[in-house]
PANUPA-288989 format. One record per atom (N, C-alpha, C, CB): residue number from 1; residue in three letters; y negated, x, z negated; atom name. Coordinates in pm, whole numbers, plus 50000, padded with zeros to 5 digits. Glycine has a CB too. Layout:
// PANUPA-288989
[atom NUM, ALA, [Y, X, Z], CA]
...
This chain:
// PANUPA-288989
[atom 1, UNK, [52363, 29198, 14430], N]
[atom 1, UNK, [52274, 29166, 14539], CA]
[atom 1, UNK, [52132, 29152, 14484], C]
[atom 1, UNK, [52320, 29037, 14613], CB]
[atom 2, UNK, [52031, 29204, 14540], N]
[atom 2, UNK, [51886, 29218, 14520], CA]
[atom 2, UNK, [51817, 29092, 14607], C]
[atom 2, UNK, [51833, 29374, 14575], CB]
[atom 3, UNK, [51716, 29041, 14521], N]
[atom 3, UNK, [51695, 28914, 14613], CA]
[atom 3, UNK, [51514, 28930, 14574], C]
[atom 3, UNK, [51802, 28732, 14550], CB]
[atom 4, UNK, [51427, 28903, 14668], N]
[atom 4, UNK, [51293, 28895, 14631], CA]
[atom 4, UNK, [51290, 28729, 14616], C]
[atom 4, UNK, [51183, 28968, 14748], CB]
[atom 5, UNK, [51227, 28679, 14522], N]
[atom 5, UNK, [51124, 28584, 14530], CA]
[atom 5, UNK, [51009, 28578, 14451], C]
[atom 5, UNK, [51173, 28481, 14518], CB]
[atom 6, UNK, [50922, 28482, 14467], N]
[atom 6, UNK, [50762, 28449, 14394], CA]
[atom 6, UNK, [50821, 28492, 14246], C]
[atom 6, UNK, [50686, 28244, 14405], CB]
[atom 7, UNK, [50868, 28529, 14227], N]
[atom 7, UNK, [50899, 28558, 14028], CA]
[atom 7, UNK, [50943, 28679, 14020], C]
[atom 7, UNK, [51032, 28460, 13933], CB]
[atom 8, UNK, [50951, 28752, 14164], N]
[atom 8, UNK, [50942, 28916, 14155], CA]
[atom 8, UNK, [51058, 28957, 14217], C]
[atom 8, UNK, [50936, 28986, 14005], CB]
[atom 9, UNK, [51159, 29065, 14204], N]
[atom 9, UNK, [51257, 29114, 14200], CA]
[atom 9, UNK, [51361, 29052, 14101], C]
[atom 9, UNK, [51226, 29229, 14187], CB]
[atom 10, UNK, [51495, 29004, 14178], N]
[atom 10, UNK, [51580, 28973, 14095], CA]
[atom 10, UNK, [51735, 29021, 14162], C]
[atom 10, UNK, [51554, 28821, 14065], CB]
[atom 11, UNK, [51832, 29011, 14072], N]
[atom 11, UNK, [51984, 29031, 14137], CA]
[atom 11, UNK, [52045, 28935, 14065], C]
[atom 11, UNK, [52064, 29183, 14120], CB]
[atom 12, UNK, [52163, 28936, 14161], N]
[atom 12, UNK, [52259, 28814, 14107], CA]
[atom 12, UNK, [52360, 28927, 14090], C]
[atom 12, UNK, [52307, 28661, 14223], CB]
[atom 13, UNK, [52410, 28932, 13943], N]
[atom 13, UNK, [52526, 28959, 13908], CA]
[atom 13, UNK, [52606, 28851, 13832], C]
[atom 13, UNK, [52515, 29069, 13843], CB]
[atom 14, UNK, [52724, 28870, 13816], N]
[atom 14, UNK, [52835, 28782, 13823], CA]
[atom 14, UNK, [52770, 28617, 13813], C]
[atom 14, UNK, [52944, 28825, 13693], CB]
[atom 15, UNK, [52725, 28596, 13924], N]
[atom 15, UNK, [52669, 28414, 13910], CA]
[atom 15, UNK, [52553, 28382, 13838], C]
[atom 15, UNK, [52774, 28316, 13828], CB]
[atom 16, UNK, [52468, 28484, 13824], N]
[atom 16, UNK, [52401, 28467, 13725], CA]
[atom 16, UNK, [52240, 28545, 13810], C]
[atom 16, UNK, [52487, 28542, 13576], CB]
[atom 17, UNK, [52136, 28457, 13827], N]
[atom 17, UNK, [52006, 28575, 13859], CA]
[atom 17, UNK, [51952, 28633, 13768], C]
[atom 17, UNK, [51887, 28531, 13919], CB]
[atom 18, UNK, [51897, 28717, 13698], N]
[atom 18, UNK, [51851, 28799, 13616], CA]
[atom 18, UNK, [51700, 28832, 13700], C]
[atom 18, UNK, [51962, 28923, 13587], CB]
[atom 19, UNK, [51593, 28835, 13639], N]
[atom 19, UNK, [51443, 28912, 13674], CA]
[atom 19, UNK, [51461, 29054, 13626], C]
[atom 19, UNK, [51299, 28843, 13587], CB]
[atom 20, UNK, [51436, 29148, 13736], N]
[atom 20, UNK, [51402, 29302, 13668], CA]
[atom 20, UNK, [51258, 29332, 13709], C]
[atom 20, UNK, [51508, 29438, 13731], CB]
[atom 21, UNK, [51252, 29380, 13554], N]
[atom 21, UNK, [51104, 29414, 13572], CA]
[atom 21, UNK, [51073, 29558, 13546], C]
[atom 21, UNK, [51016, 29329, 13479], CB]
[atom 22, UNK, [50948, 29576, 13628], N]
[atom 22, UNK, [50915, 29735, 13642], CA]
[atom 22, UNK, [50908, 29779, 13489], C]
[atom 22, UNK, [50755, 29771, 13730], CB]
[atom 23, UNK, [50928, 29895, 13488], N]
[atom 23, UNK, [50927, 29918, 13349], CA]
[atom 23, UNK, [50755, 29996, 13373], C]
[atom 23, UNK, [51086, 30028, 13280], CB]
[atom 24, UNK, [50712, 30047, 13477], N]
[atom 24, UNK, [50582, 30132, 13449], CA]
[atom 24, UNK, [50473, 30038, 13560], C]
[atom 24, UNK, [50606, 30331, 13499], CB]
[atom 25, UNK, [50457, 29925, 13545], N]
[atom 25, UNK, [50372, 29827, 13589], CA]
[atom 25, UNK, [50390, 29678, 13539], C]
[atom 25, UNK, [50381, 29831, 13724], CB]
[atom 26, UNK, [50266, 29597, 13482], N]
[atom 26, UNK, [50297, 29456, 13481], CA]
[atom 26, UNK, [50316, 29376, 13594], C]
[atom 26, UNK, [50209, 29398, 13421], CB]
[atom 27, UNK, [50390, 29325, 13598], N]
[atom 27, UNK, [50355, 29193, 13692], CA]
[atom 27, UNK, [50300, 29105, 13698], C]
[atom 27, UNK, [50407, 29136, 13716], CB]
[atom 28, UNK, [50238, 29082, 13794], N]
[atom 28, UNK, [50102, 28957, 13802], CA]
[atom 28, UNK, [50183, 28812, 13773], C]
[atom 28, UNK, [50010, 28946, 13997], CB]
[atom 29, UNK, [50112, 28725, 13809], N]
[atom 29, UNK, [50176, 28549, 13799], CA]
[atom 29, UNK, [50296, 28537, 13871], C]
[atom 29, UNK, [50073, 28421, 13873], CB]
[atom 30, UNK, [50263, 28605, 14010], N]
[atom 30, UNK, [50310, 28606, 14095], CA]
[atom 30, UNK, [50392, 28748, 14184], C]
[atom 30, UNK, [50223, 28544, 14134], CB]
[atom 31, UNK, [50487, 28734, 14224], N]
[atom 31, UNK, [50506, 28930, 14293], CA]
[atom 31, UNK, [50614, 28885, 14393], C]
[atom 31, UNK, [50590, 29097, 14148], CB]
[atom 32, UNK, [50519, 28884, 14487], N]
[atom 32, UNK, [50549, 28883, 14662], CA]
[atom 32, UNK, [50684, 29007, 14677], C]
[atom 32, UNK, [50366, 28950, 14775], CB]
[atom 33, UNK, [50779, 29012, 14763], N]
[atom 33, UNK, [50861, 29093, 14801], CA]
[atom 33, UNK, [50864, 29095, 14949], C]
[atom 33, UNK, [50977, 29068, 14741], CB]
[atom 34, UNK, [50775, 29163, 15010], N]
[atom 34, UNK, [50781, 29186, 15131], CA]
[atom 34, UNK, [50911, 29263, 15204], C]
[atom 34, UNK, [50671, 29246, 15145], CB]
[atom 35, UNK, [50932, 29396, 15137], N]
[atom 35, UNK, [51091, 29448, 15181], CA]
[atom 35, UNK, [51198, 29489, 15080], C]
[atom 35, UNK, [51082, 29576, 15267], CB]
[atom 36, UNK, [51332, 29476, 15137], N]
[atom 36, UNK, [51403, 29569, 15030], CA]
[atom 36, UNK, [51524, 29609, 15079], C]
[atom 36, UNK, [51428, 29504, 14894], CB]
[atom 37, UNK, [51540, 29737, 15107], N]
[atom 37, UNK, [51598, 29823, 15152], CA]
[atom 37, UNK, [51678, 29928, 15096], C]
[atom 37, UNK, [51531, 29854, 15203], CB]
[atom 38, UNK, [51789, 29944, 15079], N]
[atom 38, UNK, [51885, 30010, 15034], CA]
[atom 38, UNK, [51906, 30139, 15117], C]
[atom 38, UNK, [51993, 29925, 15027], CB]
[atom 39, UNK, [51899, 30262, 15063], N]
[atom 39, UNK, [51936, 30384, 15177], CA]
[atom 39, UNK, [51903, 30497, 15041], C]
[atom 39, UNK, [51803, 30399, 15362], CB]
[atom 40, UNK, [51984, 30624, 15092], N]
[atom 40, UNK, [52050, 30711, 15009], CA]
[atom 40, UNK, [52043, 30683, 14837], C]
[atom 40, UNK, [51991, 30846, 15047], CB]
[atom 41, UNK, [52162, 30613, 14802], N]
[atom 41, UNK, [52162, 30536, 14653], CA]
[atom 41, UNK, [52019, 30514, 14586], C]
[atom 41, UNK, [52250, 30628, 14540], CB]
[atom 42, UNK, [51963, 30447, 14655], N]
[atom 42, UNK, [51807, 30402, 14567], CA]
[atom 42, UNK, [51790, 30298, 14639], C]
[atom 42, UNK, [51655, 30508, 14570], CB]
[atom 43, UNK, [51738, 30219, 14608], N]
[atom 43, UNK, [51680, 30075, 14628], CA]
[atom 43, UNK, [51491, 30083, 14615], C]
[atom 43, UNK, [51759, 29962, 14485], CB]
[atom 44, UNK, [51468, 29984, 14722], N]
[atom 44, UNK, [51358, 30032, 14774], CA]
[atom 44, UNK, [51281, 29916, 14775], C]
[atom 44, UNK, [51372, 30099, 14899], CB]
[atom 45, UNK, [51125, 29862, 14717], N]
[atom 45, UNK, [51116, 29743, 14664], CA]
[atom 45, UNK, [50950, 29763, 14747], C]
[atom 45, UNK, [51149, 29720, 14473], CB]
[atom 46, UNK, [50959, 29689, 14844], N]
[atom 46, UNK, [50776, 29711, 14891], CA]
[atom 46, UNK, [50728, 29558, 14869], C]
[atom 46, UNK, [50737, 29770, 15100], CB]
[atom 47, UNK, [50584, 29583, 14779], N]
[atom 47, UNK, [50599, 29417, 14683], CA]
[atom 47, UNK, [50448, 29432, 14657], C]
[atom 47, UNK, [50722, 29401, 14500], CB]
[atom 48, UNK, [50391, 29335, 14571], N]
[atom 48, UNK, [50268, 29313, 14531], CA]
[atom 48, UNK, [50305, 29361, 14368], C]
[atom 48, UNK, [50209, 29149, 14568], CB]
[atom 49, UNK, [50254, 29428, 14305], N]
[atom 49, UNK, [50235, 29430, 14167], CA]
[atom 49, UNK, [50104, 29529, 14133], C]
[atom 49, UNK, [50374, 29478, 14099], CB]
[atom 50, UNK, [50094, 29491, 13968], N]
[atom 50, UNK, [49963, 29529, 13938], CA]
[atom 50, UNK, [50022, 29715, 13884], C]
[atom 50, UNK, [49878, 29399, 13797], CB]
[atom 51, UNK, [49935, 29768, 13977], N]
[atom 51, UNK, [49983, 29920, 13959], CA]
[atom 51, UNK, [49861, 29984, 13957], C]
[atom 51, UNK, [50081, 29986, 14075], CB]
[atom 52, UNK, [49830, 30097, 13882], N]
[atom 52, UNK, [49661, 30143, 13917], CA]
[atom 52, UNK, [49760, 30270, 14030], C]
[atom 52, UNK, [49515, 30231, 13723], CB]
[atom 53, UNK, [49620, 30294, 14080], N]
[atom 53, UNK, [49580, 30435, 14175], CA]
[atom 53, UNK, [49731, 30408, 14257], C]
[atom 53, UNK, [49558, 30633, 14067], CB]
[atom 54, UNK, [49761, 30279, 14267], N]
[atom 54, UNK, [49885, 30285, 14427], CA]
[atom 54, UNK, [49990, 30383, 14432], C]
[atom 54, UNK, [49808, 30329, 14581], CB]
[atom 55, UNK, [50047, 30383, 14262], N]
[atom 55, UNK, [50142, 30491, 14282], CA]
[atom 55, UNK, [50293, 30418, 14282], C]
[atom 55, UNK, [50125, 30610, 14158], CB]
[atom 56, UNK, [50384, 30507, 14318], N]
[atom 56, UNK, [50517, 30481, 14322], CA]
[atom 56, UNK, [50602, 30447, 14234], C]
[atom 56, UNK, [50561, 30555, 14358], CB]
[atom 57, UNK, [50628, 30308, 14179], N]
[atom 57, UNK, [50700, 30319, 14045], CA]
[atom 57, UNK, [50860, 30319, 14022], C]
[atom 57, UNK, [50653, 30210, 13971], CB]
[atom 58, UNK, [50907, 30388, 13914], N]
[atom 58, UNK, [51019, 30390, 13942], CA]
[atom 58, UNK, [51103, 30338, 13798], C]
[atom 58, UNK, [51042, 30528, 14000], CB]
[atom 59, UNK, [51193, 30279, 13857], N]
[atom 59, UNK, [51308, 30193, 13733], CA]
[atom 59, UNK, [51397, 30236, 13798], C]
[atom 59, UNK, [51324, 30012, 13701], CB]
[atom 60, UNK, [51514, 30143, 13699], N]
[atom 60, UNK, [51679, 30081, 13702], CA]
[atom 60, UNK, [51728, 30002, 13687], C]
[atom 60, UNK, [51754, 30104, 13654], CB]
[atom 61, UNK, [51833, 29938, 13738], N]
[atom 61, UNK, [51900, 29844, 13697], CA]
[atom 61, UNK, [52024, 29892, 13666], C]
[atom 61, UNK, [51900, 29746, 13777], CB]
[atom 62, UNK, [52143, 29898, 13584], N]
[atom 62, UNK, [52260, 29937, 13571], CA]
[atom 62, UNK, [52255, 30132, 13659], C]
[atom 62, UNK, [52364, 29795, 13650], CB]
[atom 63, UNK, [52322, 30155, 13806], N]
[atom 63, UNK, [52340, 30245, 13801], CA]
[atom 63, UNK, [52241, 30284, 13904], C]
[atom 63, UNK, [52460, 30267, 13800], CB]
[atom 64, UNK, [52150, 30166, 13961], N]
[atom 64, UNK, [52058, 30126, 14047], CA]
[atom 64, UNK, [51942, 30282, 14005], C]
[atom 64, UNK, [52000, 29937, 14008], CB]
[atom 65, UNK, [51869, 30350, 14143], N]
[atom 65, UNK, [51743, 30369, 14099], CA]
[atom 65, UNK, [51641, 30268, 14206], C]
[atom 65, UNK, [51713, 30540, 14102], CB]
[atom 66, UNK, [51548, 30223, 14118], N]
[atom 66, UNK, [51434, 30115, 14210], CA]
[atom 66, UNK, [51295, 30235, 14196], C]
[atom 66, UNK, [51390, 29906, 14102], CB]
[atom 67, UNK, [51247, 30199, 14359], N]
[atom 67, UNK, [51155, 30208, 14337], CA]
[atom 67, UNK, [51060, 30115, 14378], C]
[atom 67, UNK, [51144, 30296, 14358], CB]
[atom 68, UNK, [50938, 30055, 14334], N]
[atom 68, UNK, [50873, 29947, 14423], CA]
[atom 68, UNK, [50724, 30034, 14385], C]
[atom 68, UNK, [50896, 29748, 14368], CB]
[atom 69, UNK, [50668, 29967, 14513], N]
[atom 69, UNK, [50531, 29998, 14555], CA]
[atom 69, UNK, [50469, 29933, 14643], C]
[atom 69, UNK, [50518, 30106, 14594], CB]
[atom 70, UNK, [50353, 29911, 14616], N]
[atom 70, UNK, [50256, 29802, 14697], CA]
[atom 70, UNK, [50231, 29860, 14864], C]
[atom 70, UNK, [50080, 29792, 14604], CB]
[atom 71, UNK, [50305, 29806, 14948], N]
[atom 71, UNK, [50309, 29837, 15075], CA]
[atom 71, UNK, [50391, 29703, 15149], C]
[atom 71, UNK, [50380, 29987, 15090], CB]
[atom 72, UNK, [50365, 29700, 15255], N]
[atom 72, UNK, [50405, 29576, 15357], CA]
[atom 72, UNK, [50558, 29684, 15460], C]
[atom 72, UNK, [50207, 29515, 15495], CB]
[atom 73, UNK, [50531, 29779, 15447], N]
[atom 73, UNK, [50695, 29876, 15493], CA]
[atom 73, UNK, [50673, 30026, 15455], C]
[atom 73, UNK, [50739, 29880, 15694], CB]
[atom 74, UNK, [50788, 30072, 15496], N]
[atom 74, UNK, [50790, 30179, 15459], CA]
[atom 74, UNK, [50891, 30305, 15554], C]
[atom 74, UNK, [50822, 30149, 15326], CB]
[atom 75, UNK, [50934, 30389, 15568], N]
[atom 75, UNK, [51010, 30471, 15640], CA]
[atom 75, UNK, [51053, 30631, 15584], C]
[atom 75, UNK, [50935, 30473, 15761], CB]
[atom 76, UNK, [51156, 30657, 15595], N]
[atom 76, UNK, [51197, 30799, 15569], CA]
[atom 76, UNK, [51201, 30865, 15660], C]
[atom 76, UNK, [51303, 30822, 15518], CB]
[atom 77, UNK, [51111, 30996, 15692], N]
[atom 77, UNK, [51143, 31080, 15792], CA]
[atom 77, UNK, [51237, 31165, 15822], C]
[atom 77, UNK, [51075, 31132, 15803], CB]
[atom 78, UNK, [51288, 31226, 15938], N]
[atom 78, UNK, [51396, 31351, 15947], CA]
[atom 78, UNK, [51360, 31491, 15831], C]
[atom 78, UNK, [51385, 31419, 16131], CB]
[atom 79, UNK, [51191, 31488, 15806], N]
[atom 79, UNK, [51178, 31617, 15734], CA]
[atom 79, UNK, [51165, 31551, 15613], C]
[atom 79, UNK, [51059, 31723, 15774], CB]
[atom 80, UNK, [51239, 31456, 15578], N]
[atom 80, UNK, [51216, 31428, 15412], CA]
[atom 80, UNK, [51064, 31387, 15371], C]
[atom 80, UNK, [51252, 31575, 15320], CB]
[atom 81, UNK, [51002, 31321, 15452], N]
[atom 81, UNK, [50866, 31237, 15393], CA]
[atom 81, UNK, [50860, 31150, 15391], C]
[atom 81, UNK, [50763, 31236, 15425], CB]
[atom 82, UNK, [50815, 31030, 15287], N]
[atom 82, UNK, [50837, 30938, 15230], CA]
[atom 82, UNK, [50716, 30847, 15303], C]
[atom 82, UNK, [50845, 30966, 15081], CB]
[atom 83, UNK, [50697, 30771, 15428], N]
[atom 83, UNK, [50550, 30708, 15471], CA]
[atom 83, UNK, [50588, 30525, 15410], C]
[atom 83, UNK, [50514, 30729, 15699], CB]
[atom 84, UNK, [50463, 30511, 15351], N]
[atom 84, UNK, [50481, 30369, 15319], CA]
[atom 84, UNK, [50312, 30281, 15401], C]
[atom 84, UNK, [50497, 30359, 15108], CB]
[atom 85, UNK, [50290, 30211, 15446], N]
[atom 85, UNK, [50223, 30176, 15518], CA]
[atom 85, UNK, [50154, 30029, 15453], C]
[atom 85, UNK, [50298, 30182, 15636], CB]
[atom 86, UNK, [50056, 29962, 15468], N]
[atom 86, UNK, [49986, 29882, 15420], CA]
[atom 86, UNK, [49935, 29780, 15503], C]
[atom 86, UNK, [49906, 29939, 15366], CB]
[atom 87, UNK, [49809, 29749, 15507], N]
[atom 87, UNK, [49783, 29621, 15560], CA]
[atom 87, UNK, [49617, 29688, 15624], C]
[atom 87, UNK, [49790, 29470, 15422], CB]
[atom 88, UNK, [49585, 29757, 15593], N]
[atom 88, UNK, [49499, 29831, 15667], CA]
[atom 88, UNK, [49483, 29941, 15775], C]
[atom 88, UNK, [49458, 29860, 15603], CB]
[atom 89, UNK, [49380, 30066, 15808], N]
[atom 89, UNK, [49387, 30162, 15863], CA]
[atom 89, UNK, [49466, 30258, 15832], C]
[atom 89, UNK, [49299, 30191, 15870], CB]
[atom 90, UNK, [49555, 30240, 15722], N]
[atom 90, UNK, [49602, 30366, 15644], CA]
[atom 90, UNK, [49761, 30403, 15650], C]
[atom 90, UNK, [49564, 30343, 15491], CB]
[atom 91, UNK, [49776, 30472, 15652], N]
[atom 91, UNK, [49928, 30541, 15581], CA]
[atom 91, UNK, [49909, 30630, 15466], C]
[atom 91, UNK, [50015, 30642, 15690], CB]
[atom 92, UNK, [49990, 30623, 15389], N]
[atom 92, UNK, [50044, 30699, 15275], CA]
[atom 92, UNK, [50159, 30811, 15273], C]
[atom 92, UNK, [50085, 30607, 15196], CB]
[atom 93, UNK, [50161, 30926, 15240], N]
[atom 93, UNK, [50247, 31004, 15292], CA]
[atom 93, UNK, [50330, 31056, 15136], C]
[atom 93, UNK, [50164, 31123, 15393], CB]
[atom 94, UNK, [50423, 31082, 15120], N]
[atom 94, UNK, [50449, 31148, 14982], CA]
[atom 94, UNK, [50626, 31220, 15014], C]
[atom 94, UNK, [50437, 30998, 14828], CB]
[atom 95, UNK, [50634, 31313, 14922], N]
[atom 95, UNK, [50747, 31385, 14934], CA]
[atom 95, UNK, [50854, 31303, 14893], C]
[atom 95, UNK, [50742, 31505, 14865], CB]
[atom 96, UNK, [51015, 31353, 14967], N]
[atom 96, UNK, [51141, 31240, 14924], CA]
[atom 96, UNK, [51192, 31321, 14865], C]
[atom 96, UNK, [51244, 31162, 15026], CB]
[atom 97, UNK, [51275, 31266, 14725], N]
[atom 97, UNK, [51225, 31176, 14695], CA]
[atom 97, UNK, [51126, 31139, 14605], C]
[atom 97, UNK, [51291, 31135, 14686], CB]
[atom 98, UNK, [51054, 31002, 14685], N]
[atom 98, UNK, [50941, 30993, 14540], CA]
[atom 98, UNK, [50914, 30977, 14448], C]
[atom 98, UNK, [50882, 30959, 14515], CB]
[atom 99, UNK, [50821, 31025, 14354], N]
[atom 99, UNK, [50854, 31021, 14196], CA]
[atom 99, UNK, [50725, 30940, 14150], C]
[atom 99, UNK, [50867, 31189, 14113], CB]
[atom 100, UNK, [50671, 30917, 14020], N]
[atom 100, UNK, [50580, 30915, 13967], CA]
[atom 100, UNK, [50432, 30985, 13988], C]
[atom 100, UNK, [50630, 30932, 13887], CB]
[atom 101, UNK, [50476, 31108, 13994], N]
[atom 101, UNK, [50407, 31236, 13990], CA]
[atom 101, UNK, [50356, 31287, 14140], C]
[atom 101, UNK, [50509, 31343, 13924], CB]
[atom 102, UNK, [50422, 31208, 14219], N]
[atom 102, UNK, [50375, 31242, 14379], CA]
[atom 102, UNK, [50235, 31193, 14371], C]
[atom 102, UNK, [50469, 31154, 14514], CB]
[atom 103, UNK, [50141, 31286, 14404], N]
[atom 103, UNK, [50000, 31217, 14475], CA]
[atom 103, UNK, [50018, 31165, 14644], C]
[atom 103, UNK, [49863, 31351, 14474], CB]
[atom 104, UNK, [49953, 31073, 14650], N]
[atom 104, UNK, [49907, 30976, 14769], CA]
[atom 104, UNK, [49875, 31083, 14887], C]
[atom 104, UNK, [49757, 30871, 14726], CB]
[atom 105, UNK, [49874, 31053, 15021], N]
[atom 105, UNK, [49822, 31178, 15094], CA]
[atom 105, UNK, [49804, 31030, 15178], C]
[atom 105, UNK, [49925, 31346, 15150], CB]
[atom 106, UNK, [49646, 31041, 15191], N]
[atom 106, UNK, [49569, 30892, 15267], CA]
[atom 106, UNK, [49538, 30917, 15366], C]
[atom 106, UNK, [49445, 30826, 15219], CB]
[atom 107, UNK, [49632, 30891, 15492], N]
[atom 107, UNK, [49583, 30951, 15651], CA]
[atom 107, UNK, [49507, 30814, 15725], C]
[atom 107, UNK, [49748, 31009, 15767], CB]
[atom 108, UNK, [49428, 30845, 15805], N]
[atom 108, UNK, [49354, 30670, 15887], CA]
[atom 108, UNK, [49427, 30693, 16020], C]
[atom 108, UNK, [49126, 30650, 15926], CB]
[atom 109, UNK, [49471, 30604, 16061], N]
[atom 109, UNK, [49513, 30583, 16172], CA]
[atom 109, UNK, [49395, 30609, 16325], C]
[atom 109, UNK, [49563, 30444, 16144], CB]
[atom 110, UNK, [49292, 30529, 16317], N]
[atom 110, UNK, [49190, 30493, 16388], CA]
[atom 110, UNK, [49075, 30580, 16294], C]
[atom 110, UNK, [49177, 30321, 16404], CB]
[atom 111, UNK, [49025, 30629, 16332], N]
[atom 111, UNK, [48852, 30679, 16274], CA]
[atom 111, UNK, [48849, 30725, 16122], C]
[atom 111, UNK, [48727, 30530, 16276], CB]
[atom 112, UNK, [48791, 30695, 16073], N]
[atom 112, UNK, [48799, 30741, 15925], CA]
[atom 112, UNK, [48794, 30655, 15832], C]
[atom 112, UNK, [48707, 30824, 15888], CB]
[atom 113, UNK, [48795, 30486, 15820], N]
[atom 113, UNK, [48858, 30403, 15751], CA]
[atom 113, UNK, [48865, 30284, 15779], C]
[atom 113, UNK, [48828, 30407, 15657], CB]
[atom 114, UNK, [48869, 30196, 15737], N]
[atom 114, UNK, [48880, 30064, 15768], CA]
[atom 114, UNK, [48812, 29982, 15850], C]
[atom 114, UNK, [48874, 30015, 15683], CB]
């Protein structure tokens, strides 16, 4: 079981919580877990961490793939696009599934930014 709290991402295996940490981002003091969502064998981590250029990071746990990324939700489309959404005018668009290597595609909702 995957559990968010203030100390990041954690799971409880056999009685025990364990912290997993991103392997391609630090974590701040603190790392908020806004969602986490399980859907086609990947685990899905929308959180606060220190990431440059807002990209998609990706780990493991055992047979787990994680990905977490700084977004407040996120959604899979019917044509396989990956939208993760924020706290501003914006959406983020990227191909499923997402990798490292996906660039950002920055659409504004309203006008042209914030």
């Amino acid at each position: 079981m995957f559990v968010g709290t203030l100390d990041g991402l954690n799971v409880l295996d056999h009685g025990h919580f364990t912290e997993i940490i991103n392997k391609n981002s630090s974590i701040r003091d603190y790392m908020l877990i806004y969602s986490i969502k399980c859907m086609n064998d990947s685990v899905y981590v929308c959180c606060t961490l220190d990431n440059q250029f807002n990209k998609i990071s990706e780990s493991g746990y055992k047979n787990d793939k994680l990905f977490s990324f700084i977004s407040s939700s996120f959604c899979i489309t019917k044509y396989n696009k990956f939208i993760k959404v924020g706290w501003g005018n914006d959406i983020y668009t990227v191909a499923y599934p997402p990798s490292q290597s996906d660039e950002n595609s920055q659409r504004y909702l309203f006008g042209d930014s914030y």
